[in-house]
C-alpha positions in Angstrom: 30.7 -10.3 -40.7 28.7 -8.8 -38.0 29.9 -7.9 -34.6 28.5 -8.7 -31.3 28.6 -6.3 -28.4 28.1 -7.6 -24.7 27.4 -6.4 -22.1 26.3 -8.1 -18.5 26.1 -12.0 -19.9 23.7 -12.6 -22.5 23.3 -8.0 -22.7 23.9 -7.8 -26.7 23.0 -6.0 -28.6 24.2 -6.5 -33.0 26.1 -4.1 -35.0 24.2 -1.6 -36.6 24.5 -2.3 -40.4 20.3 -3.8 -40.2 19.4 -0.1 -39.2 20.0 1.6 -42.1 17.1 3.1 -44.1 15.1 4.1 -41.3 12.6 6.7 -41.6 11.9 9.6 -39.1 9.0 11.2 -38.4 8.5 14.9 -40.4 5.7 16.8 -38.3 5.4 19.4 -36.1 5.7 16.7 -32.7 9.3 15.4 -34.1 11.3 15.5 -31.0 14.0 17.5 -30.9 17.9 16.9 -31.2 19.3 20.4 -30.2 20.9 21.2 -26.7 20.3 24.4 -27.5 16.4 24.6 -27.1 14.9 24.9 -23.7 15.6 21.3 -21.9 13.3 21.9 -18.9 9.7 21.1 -18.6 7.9 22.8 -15.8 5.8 21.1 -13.4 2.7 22.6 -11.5 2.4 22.6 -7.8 2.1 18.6 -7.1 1.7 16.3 -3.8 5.6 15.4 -4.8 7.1 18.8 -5.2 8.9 18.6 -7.8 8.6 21.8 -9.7 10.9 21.2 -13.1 12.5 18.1 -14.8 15.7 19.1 -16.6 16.5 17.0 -19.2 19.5 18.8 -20.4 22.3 16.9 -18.8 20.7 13.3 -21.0 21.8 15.3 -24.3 24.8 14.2 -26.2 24.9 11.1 -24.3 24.2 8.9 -27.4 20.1 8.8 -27.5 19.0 12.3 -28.0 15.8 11.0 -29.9 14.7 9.2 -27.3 15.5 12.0 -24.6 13.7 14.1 -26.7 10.7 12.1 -27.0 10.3 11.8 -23.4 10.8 15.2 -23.1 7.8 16.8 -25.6 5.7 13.7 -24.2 6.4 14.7 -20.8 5.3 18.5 -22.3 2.3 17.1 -23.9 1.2 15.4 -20.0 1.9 18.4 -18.6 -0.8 20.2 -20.6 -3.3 17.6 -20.7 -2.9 17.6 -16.7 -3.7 21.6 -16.6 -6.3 22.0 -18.9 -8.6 19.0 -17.6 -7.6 20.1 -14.0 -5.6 17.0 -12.9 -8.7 14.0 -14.5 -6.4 12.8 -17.4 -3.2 12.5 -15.1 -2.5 14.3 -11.6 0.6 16.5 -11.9 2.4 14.1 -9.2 2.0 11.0 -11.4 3.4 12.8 -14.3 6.2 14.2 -12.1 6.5 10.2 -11.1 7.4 9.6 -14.9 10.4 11.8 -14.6 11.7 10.6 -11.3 10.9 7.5 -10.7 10.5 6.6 -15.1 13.5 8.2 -16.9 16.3 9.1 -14.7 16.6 5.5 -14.3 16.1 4.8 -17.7 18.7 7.1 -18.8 21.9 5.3 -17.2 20.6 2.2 -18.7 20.4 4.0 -22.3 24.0 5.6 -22.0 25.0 1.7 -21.2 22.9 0.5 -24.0 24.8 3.3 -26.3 28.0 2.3 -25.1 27.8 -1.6 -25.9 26.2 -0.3 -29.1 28.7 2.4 -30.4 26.0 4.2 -32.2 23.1 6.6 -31.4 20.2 5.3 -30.2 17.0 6.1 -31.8 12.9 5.1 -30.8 13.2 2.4 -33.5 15.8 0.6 -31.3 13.4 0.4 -28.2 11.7 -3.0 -28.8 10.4 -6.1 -26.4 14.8 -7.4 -27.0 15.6 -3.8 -25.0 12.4 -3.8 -22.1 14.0 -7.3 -21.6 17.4 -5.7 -20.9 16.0 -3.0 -19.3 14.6 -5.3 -16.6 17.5 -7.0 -16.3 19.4 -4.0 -15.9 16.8 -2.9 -12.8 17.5 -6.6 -11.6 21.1 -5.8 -11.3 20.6 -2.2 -9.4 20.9 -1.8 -5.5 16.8 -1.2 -5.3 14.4 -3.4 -3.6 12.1 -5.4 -5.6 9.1 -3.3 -5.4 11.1 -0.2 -6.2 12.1 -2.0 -9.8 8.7 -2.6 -10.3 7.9 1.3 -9.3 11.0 2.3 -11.8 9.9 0.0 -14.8 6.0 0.5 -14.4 7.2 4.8 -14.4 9.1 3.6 -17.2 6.3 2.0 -19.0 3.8 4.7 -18.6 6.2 7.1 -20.3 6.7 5.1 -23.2 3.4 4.6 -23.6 2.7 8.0 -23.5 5.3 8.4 -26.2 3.3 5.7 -28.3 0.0 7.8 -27.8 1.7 11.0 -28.9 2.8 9.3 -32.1 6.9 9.6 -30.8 7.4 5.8 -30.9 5.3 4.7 -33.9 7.9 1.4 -34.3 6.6 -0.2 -31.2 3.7 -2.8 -30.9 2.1 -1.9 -27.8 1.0 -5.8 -27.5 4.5 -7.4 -27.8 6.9 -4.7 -26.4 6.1 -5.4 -22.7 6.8 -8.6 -20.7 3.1 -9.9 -19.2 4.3 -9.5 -15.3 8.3 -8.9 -15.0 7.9 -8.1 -11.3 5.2 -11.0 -9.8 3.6 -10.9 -6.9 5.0 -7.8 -5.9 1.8 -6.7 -3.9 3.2 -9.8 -1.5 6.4 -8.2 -0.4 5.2 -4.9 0.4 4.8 -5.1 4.4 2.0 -3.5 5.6 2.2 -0.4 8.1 2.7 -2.1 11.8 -0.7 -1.0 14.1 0.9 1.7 16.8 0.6 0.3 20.4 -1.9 1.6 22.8 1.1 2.9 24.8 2.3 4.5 21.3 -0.9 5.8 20.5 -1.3 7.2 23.8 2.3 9.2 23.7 1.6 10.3 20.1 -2.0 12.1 21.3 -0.4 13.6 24.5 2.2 15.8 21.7 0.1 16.5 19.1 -2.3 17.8 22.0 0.7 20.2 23.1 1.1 20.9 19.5 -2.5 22.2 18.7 -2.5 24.0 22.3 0.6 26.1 20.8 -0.9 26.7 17.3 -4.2 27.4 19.1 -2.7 30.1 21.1 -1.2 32.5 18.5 -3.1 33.9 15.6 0.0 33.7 12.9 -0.2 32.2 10.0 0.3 28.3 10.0 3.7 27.3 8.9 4.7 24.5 7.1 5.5 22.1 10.3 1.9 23.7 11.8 0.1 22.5 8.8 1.9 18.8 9.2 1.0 18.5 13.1 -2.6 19.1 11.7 -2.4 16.4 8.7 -0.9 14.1 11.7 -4.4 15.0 13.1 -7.1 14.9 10.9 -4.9 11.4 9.8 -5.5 9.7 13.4 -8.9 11.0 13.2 -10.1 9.7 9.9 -7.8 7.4 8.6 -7.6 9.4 5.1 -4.9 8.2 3.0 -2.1 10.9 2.2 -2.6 12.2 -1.0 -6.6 13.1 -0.5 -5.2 14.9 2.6 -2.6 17.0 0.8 -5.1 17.7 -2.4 -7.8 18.8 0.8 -10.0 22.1 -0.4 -11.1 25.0 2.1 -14.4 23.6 1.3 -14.0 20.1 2.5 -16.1 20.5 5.7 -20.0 20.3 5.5 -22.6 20.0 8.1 -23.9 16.9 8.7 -27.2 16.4 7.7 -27.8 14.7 10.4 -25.8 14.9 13.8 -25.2 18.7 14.8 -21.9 16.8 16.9 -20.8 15.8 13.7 -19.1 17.0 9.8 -18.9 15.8 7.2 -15.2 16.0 5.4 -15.2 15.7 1.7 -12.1 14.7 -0.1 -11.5 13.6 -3.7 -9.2 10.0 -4.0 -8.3 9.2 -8.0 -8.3 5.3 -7.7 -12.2 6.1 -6.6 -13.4 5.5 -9.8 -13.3 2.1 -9.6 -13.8 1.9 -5.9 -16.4 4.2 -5.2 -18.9 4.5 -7.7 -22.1 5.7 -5.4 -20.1 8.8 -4.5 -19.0 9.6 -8.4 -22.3 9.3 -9.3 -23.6 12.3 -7.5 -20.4 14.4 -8.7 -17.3 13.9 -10.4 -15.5 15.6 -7.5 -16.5 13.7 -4.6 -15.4 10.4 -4.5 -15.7 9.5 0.0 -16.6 11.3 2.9 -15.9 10.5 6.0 -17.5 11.8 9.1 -14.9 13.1 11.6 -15.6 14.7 15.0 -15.6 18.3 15.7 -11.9 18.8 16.8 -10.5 17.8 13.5 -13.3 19.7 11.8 -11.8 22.8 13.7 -8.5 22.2 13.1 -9.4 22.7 9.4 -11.7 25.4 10.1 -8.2 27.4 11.8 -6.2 26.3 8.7 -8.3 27.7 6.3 -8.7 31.0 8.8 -5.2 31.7 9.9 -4.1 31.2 5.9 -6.4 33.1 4.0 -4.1 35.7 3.0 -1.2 33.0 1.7 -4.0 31.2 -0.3 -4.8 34.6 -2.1 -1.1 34.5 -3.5 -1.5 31.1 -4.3 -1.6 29.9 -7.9 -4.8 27.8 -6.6 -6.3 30.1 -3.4 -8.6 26.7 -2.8 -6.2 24.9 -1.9 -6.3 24.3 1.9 -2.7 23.1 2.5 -0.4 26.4 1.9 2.0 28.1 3.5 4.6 30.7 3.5 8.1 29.6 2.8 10.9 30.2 4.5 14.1 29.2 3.0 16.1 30.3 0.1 14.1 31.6 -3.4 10.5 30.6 -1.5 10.8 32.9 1.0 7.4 34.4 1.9 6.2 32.8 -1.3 2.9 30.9 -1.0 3.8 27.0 -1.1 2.0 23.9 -1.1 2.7 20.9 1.5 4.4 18.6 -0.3 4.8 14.6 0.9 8.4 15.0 1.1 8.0 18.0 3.2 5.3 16.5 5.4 8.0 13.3 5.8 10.6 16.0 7.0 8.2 17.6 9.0 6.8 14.5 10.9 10.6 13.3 11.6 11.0 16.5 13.1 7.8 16.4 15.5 8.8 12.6 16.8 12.3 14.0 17.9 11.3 17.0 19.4 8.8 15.0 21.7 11.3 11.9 22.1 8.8 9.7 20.7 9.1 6.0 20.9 8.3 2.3 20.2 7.6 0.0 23.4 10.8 -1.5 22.9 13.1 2.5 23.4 13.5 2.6 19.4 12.7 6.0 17.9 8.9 5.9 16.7 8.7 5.4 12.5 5.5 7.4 12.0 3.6 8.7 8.5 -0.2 9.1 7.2 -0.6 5.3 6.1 0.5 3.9 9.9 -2.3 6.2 11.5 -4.6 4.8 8.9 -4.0 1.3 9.4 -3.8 2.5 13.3 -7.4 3.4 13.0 -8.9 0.7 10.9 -7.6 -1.9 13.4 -9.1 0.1 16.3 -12.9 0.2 13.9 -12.4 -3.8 13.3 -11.6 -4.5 17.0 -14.2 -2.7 18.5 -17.2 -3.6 15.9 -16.6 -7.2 16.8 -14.2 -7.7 14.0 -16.7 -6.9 11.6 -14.7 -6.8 8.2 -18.3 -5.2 6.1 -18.3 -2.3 9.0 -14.3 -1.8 8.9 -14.0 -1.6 5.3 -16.6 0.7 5.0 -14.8 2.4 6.8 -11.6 2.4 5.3 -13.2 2.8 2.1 -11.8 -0.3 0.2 -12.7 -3.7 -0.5 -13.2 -6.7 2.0 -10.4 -8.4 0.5 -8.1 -5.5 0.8 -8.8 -5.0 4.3 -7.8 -8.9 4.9 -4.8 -8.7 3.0 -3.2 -5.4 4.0 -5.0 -3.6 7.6 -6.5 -6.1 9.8 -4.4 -7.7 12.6 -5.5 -10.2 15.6 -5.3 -8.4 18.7 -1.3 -9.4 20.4 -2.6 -11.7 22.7 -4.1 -13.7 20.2 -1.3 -15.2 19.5 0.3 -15.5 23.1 -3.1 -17.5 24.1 -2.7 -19.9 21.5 1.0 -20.6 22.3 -0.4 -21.4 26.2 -2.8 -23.4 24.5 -0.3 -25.9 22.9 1.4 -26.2 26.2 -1.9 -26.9 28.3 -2.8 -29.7 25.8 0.4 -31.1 25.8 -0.1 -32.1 29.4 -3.6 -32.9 29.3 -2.4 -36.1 26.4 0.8 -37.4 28.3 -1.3 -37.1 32.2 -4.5 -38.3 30.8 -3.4 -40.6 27.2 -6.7 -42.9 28.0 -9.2 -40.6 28.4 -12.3 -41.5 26.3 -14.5 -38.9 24.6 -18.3 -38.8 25.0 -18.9 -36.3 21.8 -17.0 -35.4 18.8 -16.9 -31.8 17.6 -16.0 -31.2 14.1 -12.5 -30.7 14.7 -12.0 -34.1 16.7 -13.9 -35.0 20.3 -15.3 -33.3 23.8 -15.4 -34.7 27.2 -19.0 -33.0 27.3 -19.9 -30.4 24.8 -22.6 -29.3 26.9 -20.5 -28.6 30.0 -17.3 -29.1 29.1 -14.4 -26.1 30.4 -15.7 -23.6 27.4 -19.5 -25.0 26.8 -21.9 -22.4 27.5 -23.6 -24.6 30.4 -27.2 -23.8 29.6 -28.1 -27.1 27.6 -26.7 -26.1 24.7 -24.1 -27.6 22.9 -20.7 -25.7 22.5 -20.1 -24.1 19.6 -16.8 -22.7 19.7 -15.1 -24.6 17.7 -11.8 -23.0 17.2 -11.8 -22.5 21.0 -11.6 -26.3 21.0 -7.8 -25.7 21.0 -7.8 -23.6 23.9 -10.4 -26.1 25.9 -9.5 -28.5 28.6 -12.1 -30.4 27.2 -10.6 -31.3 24.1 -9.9 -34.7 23.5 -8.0 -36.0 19.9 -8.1 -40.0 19.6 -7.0 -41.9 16.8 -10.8 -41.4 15.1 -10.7 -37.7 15.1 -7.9 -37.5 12.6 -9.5 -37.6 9.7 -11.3 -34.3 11.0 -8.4 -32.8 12.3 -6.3 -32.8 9.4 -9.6 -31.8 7.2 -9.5 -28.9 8.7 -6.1 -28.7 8.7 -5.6 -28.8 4.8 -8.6 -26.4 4.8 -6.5 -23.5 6.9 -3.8 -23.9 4.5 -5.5 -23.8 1.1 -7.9 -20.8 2.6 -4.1 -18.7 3.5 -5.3 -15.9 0.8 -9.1 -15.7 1.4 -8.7 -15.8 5.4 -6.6 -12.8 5.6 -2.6 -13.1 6.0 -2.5 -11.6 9.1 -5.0 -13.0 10.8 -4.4 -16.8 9.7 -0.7 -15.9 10.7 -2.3 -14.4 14.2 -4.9 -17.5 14.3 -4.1 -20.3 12.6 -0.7 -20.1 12.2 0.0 -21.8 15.8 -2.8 -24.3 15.4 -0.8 -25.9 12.7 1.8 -25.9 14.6 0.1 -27.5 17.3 -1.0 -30.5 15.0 1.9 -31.3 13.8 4.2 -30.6 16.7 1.9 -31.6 19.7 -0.7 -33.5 18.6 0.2 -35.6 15.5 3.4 -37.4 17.4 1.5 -38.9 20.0 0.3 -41.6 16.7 1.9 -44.2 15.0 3.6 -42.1 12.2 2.2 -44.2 9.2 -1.4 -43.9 10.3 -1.1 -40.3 10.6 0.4 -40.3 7.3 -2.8 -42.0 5.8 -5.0 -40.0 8.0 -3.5 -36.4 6.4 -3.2 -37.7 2.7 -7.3 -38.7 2.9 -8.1 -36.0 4.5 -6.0 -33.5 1.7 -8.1 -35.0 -1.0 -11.4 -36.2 1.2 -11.8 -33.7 3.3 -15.2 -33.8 5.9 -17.9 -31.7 4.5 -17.3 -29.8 7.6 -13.6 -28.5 6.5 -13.7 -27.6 2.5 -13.7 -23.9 3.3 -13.3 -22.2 6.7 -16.6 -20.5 7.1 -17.1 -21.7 10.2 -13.9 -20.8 11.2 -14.7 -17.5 10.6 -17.6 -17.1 12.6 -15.8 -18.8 15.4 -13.1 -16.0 15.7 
């Protein structure tokens, strides 16, 4: 009689007796069992900074075949990585595999082992264990989208084992769940926009900062080189890892403007986001045209460091720096994200920064970004072609992740609501003399936000924020069409601004406006309207060129 072994509910995993017979692989790749042999893999210099992965303490645990498949494949990465200079796999992602991929694999195998009471081989990795796997992330103190980091690490690895001819059992097509973490994109929040009073503090110290670096003729240490990522950051909204893989050679002249330089700068998603710039070289995937000042604050990194690069396993590498503590002491090192993190946290308390509300100020590379981006889309009219060509990503990105309404956006509209709500209980007879396409106008030709020139108003949004506005019981059809149409458009409209815009008109209707009907015509006005909208309302294009 077979056995059962459980483990967390419905965790179980059958007695061993169907395992016997299995075959192992005979070639030169078969991973090894030995703690003996050399357990550590060694890691090029990487945006992470993690220079070795030890798998040595994962031996004897119970699953030695698959530590050791993870361990030549890891090997195998590594090399790929070095000898096609970082265009198979960056050193960081690989060095993501380790940290992020099997050290928290690992405890789940030695839990696996341990329900199990036998070793664990690659044959007993199948779509029944990524299943427990998952669950087992479910059950760990992470947040959502760091399971989803820890299993997609995970994946990669494996698959990388399955390339490498480690895992030859598995079935690529049935091993791995369709989407075990949805809509994870949705819970990431988005950098919050620093204020102008923020922004304003944040330039005065990095001013003082540059002044000091400026004035001796040392070589750049590693908190020096941060304040000037912090820089060229708020200058040209750059995401973090094209700053940290910078080259001396990433300034050019401008063809153009003598006031202006270019800065070239290689990102690895670009291949599918930038295809004009690949086309002209495999190296160049944006550029970005920054003014002078952060063009010389690159010039005097790659002046003051010459000598460090020179040591330097890579001397065209712009961000490197002497060390100073323990083994890396005056030892050429590269700026690393978790140094630049330790760095920037150290900069915002020696200059007391903080939020509007006292709190100490949360800063890093992706806030400055969407810091900038907001400031493009504001002052090109909210022009989302103009800001995303700017940022360098898609339209829809921009909606869904950078742009925000401006704050009083939101404060106007909430006056709004208040203003109309007098208007319907001081004036409940008034008559309309022109409809609108979201209900009716006293005069849409000289009404409180018509143009006055003859022509009729066309601020139809604004209608909310008019004293003007007039809703009777013949406008709701058109009221609630384009109420349905704000709500089905949520995704396409942007999140943040429908929350910013549209957000407290619905509120509105239903709070303000929709009460002052009998409730069952308002019910039968909304339910047409859902599924007979006016042409006017299917989509919200017009609600878009009205903001």
């Amino acid at each position: 009689m077979k056995k059962d072994f459980t483990l967390e509910g419905d965790f179980k995993v059958q007695e061993a007796g169907e395992r016997a017979n299995r075959e192992t692989t005979d070639s030169s790749d078969a991973p090894r069992s030995s703690e003996s042999e050399n357990t550590l893999v060694a890691l090029p210099e990487n945006t992470r900074g993690i220079r070795n992965a030890d798998f040595g303490p994962f031996y004897g645990q119970g699953f030695d075949e698959i530590t050791a498949a993870c361990q030549r494949t890891l090997e195998k990465l590594v090399a790929e990585s070095v000898k096609t200079k970082g265009k198979s796999l960056s050193v960081s992602t690989i060095a993501g595999y380790w940290s992020n991929g099997f050290r928290y694999f690992a405890p789940f195998l030695s839990l696996f082992h341990a329900a199990s009471g036998e070793r664990l081989t690659m044959a007993d990795l199948n779509a029944e264990t990524i299943k427990r796997f998952i669950q087992y992330l479910r059950n760990e103190p992470l947040e959502y989208t760091g399971q989803k980091g820890c299993f997609s690490a995970t994946k990669s690895l494996l698959r990388a084992c399955h390339r490498f001819g480690l895992w030859p059992e598995a079935d690529m097509k049935t091993a791995w769940p369709a989407n075990p973490f949805p809509n994870s994109n949705k819970r990431v929040k988005s950098q919050k926009v620093l204020s102008k009073n923020e922004k304003r503090f944040l330039i005065k110290a990095l001013r003082i900062e540059m002044e000091r670096i400026v004035a001796h003729s040392e070589p750049l240490t590693g908190y020096d080189l941060s304040v000037c990522v912090l820089s060229i950051a708020l200058s040209t909204g750059m995401n973090l890892t094209p700053i940290l893989e910078l080259t001396t050679d990433c300034v050019q002249p401008h063809p153009l403007k003598s006031n202006l330089r270019l800065l070239v700068s290689f990102k690895r998603r670009g291949n599918a986001t930038h295809v004009v710039a690949l086309r002209k070289s495999e190296e160049v995937s944006e550029m970005a045209s920054i003014h002078l000042y952060a063009a010389n604050a690159i010039d005097l990194i790659v002046t003051r460091n010459a000598t460090t690069r020179a040591q330097f396993d890579d001397p065209n590498r712009l961000l490197v720096y002497k060390g100073t503590r323990g083994k890396y002491v005056d030892k050429p090192r590269r700026l690393t994200s978790s140094l630049l993190k330790y760095n920037i946290n150290a900069f915002v308390d020696q200059h007391q920064l903080q939020t509007d509300d006292g709190k100490p100020l949360t800063l890093n590379v992706s806030r400055l970004r969407q810091t900038l981006l907001n400031r493009v889309w504001e002052m090109s009219g909210q022009d989302p072609l103009m800001t995303a060509r700017t940022g360098r990503h898609a339209v829809e990105t921009g909606n869904a992740h950078y742009w925000e309404a401006p704050p009083e956006a939101e404060t106007n509209m909430r006056f709004l609501g208040e203003a109309r709500v007098e208007e319907l209980l001081s004036t409940p007879t008034i008559i309309a003399s022109d409809r609108t396409p979201v209900a009716s106008c006293q005069d849409v030709r000289r009404g409180h936000r018509a143009p006055k020139d003859g022509e009729p108003c066309q601020d139809y949004l604004g209608c909310f924020r008019c004293k003007s506005f007039v809703v009777t019981g013949d406008d709701l059809h058109r009221l609630f069409s384009f109420y349905w149409a704000a709500l089905r458009n949520y995704d396409t409209f942007g999140g943040k601004r429908w929350a910013k815009y549209l957000k407290q008109v619905i509120r509105l209707i239903d709070e303000e406006i929709a009460p002052h009907f009998d409730a069952v015509f308002v019910s039968k006005q909304r339910e047409r309207a859902k599924y007979q909208p006016h042409p006017f309302w299917r989509d919200l294009s017009m609600a878009r060129m009205a903001i």
